[in-house]
Biopython code that builds the backbone (N, CA, C, O; Angstrom):
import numpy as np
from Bio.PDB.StructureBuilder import StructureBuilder

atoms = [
    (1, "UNK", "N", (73.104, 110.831, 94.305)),
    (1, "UNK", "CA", (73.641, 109.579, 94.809)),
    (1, "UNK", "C", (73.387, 109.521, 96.312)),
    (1, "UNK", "O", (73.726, 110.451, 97.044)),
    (2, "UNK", "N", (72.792, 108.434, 96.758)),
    (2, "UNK", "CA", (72.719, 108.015, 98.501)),
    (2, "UNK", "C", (73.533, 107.548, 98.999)),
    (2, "UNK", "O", (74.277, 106.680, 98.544)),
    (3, "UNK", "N", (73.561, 108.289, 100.574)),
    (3, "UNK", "CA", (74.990, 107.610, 100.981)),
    (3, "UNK", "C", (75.093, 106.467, 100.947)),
    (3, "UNK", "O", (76.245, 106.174, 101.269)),
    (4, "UNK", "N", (74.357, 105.387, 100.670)),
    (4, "UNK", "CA", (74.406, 104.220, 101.134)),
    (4, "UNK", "C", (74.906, 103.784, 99.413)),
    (4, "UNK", "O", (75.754, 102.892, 99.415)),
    (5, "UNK", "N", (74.538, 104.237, 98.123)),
    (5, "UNK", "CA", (74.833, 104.207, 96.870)),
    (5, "UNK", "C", (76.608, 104.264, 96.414)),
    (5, "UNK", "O", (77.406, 103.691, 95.672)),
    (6, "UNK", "N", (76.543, 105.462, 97.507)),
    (6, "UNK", "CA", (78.520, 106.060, 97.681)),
    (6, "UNK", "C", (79.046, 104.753, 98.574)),
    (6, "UNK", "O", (79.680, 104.024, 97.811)),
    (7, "UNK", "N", (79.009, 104.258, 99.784)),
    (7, "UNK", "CA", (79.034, 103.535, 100.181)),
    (7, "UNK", "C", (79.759, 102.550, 99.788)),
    (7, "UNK", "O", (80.914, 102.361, 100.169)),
    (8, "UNK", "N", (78.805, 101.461, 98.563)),
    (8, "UNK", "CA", (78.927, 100.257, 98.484)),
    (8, "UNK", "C", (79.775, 100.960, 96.876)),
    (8, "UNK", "O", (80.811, 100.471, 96.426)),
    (9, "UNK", "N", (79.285, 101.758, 96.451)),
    (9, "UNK", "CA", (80.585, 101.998, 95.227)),
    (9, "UNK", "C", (82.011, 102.124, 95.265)),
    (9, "UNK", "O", (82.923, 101.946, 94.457)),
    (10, "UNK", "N", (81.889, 102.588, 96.786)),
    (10, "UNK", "CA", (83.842, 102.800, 97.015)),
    (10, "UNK", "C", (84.410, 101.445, 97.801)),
    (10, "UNK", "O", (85.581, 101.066, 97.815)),
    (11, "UNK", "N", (83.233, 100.797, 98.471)),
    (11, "UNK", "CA", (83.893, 99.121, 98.430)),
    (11, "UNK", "C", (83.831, 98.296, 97.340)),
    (11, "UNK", "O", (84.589, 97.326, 97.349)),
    (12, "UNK", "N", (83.223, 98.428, 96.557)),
    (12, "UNK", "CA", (82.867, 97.656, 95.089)),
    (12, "UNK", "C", (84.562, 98.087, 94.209)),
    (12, "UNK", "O", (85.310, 97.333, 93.587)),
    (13, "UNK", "N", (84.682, 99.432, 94.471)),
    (13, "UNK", "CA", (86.003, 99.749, 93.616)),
    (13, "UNK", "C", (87.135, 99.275, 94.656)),
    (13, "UNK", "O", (88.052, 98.525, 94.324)),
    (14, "UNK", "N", (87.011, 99.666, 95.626)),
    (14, "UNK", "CA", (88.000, 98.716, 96.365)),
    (14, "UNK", "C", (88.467, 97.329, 96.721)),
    (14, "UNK", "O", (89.530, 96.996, 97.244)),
    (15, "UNK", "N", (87.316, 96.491, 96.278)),
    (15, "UNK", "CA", (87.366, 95.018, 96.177)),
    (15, "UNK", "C", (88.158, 95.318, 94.823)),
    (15, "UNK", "O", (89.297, 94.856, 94.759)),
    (16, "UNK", "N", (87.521, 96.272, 93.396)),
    (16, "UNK", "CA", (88.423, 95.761, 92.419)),
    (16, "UNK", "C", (89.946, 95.613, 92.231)),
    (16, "UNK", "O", (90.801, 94.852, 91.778)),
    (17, "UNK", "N", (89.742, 97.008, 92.962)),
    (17, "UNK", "CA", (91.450, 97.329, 93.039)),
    (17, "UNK", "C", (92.492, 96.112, 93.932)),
    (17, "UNK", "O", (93.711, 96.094, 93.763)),
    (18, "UNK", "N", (91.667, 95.002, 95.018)),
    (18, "UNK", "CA", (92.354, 94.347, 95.290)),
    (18, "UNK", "C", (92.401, 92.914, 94.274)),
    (18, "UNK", "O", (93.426, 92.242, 94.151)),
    (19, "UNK", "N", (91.057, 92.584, 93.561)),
    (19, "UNK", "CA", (91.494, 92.015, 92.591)),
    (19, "UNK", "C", (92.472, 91.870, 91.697)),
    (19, "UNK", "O", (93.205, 90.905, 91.484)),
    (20, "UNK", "N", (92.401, 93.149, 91.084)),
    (20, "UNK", "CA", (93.344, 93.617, 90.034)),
    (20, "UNK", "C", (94.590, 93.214, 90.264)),
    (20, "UNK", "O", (95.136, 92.297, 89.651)),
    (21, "UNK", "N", (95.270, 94.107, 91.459)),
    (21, "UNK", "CA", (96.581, 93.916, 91.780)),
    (21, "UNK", "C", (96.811, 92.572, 92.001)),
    (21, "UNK", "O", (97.882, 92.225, 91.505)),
    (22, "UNK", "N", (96.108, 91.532, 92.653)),
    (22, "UNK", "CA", (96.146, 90.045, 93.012)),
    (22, "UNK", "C", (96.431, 89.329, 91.681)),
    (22, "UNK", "O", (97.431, 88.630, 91.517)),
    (23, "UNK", "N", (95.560, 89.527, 90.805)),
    (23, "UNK", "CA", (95.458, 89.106, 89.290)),
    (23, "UNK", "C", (96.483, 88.878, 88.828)),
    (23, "UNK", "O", (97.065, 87.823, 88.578)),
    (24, "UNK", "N", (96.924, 90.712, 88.602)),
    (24, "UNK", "CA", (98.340, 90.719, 87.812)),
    (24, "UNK", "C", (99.459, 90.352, 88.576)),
    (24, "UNK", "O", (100.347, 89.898, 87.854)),
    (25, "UNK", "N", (99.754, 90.380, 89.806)),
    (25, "UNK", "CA", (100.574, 89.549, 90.712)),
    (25, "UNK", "C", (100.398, 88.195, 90.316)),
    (25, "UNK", "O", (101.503, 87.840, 89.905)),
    (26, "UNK", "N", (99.822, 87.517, 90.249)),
    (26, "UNK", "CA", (99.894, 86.238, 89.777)),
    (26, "UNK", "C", (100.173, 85.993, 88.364)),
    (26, "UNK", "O", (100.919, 85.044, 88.123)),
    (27, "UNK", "N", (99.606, 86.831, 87.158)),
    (27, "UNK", "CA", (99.927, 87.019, 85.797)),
    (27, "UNK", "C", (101.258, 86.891, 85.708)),
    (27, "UNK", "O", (101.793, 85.861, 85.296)),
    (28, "UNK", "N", (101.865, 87.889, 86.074)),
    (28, "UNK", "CA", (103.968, 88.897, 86.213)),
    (28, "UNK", "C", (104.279, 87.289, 86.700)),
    (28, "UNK", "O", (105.488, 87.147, 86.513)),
    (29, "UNK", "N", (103.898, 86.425, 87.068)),
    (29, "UNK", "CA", (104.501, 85.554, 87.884)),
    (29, "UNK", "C", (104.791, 84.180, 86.959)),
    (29, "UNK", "O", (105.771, 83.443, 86.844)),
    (30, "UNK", "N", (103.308, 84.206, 86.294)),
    (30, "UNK", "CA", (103.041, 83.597, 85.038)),
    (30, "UNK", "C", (104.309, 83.294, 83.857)),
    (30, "UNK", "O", (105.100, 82.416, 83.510)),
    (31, "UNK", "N", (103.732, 85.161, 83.416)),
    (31, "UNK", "CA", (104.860, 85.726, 82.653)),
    (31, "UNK", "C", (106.269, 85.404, 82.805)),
    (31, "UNK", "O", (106.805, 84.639, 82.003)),
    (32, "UNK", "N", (106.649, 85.711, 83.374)),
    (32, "UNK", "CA", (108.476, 84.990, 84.037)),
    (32, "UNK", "C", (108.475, 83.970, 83.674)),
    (32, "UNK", "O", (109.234, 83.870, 82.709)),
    (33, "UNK", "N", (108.014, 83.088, 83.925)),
    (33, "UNK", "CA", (108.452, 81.320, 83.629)),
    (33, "UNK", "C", (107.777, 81.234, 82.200)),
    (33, "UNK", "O", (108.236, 80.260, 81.604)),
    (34, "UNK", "N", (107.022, 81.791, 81.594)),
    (34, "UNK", "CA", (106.823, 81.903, 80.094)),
    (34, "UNK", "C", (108.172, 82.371, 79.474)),
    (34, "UNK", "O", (108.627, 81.787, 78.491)),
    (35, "UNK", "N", (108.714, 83.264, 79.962)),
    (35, "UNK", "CA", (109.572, 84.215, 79.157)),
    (35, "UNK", "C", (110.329, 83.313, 78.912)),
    (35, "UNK", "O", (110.573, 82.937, 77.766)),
    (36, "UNK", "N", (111.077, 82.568, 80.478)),
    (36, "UNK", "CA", (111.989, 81.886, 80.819)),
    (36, "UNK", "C", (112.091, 80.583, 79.725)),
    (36, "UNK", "O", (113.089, 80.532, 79.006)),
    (37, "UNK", "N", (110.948, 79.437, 79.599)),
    (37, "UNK", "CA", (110.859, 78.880, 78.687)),
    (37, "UNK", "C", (111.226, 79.406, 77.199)),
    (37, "UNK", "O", (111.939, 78.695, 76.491)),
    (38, "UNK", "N", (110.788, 80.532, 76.768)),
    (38, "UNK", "CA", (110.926, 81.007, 75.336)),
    (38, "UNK", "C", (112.363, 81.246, 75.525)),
    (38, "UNK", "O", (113.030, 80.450, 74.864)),
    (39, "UNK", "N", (112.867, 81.849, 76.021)),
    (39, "UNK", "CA", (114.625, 81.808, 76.194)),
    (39, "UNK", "C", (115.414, 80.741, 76.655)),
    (39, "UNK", "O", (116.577, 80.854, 77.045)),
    (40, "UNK", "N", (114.604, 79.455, 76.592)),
    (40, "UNK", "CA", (115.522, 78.140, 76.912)),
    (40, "UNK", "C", (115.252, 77.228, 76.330)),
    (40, "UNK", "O", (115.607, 76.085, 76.617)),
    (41, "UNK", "N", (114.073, 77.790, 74.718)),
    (41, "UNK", "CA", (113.727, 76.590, 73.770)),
    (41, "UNK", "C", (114.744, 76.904, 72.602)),
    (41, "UNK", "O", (114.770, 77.966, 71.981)),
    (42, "UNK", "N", (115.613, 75.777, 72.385)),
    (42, "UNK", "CA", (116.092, 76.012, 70.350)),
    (42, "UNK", "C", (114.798, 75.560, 69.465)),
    (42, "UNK", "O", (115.072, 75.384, 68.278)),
    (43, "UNK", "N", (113.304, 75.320, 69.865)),
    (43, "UNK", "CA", (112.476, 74.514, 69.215)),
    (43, "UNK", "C", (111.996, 75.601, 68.390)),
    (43, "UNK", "O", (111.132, 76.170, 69.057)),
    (44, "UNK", "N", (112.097, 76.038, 67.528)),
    (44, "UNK", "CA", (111.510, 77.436, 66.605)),
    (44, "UNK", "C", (110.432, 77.480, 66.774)),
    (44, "UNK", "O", (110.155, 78.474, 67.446)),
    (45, "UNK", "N", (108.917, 76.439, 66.306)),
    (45, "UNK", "CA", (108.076, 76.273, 66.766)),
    (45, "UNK", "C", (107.194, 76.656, 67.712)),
    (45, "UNK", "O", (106.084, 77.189, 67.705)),
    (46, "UNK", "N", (108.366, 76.042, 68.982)),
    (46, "UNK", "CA", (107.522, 76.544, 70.484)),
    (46, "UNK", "C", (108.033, 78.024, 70.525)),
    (46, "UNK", "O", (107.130, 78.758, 70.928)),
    (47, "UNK", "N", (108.778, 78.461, 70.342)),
    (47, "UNK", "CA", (109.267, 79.961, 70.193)),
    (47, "UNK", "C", (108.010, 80.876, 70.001)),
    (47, "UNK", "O", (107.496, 81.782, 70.658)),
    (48, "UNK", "N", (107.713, 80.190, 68.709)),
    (48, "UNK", "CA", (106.742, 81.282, 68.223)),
    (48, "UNK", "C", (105.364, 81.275, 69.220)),
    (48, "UNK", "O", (104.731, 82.266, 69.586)),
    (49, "UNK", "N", (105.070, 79.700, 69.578)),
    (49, "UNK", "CA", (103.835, 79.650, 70.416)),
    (49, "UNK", "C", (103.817, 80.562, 71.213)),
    (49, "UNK", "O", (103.078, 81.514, 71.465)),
    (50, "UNK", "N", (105.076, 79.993, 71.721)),
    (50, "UNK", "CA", (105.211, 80.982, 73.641)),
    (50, "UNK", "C", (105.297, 82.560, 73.117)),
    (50, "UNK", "O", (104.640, 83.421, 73.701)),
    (51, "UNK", "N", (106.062, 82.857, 72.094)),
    (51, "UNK", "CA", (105.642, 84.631, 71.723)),
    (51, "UNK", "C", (104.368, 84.468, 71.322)),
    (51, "UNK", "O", (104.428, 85.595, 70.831)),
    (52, "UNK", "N", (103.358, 84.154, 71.088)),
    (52, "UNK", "CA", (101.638, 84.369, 70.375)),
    (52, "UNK", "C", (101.654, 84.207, 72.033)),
    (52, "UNK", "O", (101.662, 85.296, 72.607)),
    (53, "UNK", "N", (101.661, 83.131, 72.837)),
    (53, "UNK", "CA", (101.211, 83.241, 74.304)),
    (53, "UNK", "C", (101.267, 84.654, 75.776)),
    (53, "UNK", "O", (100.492, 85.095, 76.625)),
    (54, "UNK", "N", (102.598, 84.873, 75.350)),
    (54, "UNK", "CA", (103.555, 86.280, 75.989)),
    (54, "UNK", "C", (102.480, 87.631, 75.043)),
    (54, "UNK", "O", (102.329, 88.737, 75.563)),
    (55, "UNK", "N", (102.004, 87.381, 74.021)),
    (55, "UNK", "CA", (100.868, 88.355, 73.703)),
    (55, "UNK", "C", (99.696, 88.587, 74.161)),
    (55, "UNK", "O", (99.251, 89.733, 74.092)),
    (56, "UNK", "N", (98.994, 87.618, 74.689)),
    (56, "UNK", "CA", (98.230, 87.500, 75.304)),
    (56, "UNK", "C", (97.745, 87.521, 76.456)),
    (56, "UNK", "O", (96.576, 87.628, 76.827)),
    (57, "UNK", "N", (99.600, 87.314, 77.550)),
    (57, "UNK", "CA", (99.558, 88.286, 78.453)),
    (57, "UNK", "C", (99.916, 89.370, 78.614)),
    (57, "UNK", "O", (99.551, 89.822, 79.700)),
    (58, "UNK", "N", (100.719, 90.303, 77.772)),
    (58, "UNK", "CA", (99.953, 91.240, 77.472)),
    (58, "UNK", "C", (98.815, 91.862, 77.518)),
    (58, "UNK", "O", (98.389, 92.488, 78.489)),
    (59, "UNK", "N", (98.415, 91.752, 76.738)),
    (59, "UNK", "CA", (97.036, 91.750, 76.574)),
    (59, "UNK", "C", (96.124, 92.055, 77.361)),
    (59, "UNK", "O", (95.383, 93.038, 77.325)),
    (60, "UNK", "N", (96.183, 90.749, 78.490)),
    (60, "UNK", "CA", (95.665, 90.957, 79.784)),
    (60, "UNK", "C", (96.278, 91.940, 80.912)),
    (60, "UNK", "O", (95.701, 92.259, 81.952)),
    (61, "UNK", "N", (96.737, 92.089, 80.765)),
    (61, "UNK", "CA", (97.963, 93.235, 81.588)),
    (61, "UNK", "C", (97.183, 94.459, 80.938)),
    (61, "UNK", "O", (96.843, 95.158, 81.892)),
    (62, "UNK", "N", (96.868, 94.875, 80.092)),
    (62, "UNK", "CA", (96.312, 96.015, 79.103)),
    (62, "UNK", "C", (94.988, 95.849, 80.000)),
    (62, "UNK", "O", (95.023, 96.498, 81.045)),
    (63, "UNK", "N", (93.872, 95.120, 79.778)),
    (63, "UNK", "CA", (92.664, 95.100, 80.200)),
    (63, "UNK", "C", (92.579, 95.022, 81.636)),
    (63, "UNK", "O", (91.455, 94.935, 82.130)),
    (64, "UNK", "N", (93.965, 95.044, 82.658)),
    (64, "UNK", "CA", (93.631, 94.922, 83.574)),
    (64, "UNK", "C", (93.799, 96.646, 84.219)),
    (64, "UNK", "O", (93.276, 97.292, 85.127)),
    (65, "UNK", "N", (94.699, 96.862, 83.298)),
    (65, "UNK", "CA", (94.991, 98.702, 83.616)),
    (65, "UNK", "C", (93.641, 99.450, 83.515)),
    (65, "UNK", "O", (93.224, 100.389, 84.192)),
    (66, "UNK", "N", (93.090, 98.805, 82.522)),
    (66, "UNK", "CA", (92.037, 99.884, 81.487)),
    (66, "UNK", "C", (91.263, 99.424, 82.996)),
    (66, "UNK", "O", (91.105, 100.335, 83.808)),
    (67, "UNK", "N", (90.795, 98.060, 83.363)),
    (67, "UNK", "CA", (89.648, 97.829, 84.340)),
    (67, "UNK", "C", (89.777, 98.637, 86.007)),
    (67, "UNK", "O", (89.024, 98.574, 86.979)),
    (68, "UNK", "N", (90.679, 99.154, 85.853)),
    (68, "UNK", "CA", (91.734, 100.157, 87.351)),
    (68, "UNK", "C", (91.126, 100.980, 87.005)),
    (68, "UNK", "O", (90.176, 101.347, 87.697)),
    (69, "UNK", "N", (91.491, 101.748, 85.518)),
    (69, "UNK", "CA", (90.876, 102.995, 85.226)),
    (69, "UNK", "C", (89.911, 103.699, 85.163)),
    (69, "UNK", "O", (89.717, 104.894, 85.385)),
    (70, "UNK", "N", (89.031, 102.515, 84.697)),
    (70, "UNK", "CA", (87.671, 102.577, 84.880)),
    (70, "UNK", "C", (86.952, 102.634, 86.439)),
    (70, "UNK", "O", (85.960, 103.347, 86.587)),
    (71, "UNK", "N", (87.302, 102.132, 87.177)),
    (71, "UNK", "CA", (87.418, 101.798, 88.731)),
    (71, "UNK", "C", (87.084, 103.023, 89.349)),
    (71, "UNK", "O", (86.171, 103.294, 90.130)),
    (72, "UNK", "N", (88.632, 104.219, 88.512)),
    (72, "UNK", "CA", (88.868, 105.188, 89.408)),
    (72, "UNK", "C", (87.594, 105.929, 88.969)),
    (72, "UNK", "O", (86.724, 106.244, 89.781)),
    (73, "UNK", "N", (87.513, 106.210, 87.577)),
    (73, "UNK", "CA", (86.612, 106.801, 86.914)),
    (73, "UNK", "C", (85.343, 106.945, 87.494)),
    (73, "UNK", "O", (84.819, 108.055, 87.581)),
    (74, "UNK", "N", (84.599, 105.537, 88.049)),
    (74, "UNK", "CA", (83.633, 105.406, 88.705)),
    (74, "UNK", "C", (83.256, 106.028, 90.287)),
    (74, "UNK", "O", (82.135, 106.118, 90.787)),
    (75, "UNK", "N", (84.326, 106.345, 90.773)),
    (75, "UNK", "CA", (84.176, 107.119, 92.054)),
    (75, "UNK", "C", (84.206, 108.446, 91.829)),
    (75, "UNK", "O", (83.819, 109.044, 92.833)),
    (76, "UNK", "N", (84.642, 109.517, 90.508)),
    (76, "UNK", "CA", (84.107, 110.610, 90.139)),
    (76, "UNK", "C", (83.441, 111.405, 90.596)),
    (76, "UNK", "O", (83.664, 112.482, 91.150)),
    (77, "UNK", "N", (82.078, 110.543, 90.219)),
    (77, "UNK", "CA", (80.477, 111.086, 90.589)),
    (77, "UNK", "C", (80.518, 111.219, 92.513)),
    (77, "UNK", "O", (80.008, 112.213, 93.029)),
    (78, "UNK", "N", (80.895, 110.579, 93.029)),
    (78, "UNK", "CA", (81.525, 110.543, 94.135)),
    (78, "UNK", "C", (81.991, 111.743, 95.214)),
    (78, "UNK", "O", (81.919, 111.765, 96.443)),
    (79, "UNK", "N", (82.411, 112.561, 94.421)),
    (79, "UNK", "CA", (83.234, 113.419, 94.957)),
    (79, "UNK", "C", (82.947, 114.699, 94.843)),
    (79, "UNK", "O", (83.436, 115.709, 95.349)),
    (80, "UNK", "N", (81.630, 114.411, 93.719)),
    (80, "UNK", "CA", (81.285, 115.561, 93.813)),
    (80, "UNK", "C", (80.080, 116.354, 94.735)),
    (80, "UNK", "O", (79.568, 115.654, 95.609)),
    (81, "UNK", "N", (79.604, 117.712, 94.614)),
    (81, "UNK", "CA", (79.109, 118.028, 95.584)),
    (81, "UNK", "C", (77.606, 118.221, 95.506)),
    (81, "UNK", "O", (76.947, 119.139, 95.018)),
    (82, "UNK", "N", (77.231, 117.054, 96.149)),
    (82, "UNK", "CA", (75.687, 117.440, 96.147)),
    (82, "UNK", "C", (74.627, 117.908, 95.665)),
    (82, "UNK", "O", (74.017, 118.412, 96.607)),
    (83, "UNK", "N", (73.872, 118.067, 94.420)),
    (83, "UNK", "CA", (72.714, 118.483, 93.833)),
    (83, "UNK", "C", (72.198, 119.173, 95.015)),
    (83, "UNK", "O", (72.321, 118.623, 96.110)),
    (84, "UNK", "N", (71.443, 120.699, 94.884)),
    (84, "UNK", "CA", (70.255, 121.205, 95.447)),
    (84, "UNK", "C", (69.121, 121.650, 94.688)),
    (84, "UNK", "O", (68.121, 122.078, 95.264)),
]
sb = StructureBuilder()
sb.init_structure("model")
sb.init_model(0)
sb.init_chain("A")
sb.init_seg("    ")
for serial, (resi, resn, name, xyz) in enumerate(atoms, 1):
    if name == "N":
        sb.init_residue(resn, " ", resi, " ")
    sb.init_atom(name, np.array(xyz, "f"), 0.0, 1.0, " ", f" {name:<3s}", serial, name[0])
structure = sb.get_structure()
């Protein structure tokens, strides 16, 4: 790997990581006033929507961990020491 390869990989993961957190900060934010609605409908109906909806963020909350993980994963190669 070139330094210039290391470089732009640990800003590339660092842009993600500020994505990410931005994302799901706005998601969690989402979420709340979803919840909030499903606990202030008697409409059975919308109940169920907004739970199929509250799954789906989920969901995304899941793929946003896994996309962190992967993140870290990728700086690995990184750290290690040099081929001779």
């Amino acid at each position: 790997m070139t330094k210039e390869e290391k470089l732009h990989l640990e800003d590339f993961v660092a842009r993600v990581f500020t994505f990410a957190f931005e994302l799901g900060t706005q998601l969690d934010e989402l979420h709340k006033e979803l919840r909030k609605m499903r606990f202030e409908t008697k409409d059975k109906d919308l109940e169920a929507a907004l739970i199929n909806l509250e799954h789906a963020f989920f969901m995304n909350a899941q793929s946003i961990n896994i996309l962190k993980e992967q993140a870290r994963n990728a700086i690995i190669p990184t750290r290690k020491a040099p081929r001779k």
